[in-house]
C-alpha positions in Angstrom: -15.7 -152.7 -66.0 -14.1 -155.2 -63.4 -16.0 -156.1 -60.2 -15.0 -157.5 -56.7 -15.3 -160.9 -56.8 -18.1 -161.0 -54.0 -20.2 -158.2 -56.1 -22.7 -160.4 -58.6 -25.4 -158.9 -60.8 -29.1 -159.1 -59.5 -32.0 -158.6 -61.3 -33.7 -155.4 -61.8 -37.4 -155.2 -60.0 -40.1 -153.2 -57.9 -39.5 -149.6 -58.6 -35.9 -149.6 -60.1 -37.8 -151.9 -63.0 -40.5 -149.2 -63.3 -37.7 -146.2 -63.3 -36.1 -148.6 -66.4 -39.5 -148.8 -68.4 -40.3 -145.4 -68.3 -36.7 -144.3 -69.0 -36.7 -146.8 -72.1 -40.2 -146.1 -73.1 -39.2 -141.4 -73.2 -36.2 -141.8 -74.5 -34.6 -141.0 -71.3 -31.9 -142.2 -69.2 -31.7 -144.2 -66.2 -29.7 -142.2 -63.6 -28.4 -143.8 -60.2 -28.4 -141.0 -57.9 -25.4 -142.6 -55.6 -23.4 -142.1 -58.9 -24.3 -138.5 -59.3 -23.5 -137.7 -55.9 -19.8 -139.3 -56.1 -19.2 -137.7 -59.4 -19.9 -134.2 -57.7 -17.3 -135.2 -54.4 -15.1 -136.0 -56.9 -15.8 -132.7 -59.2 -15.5 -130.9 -56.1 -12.4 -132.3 -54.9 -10.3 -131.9 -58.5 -11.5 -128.3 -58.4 -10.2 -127.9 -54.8 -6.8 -129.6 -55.6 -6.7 -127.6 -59.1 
């Protein structure tokens, strides 16, 4: 995946870093909740435009 050039990687910490742990530790995934939301606009929209 290709980034802006101003967009850098940051470290993981504070609760994001706890959400990781106990994703890693259940065998779960880690979810960002922006993504989900722009993935249902854009669900929404492809239905609306069939």
């Amino acid at each position: 995946m290709k980034y802006p050039l101003q967009r850098q990687s940051q470290p993981v910490s504070g609760i994001a870093a706890q959400k990781v742990l106990e994703a890693i530790d259940s065998d779960k995934g880690v979810v960002n909740d922006r993504m989900i939301a722009l993935a249902a606009r854009r669900r929404q929209k492809a239905l609306k435009n069939g």
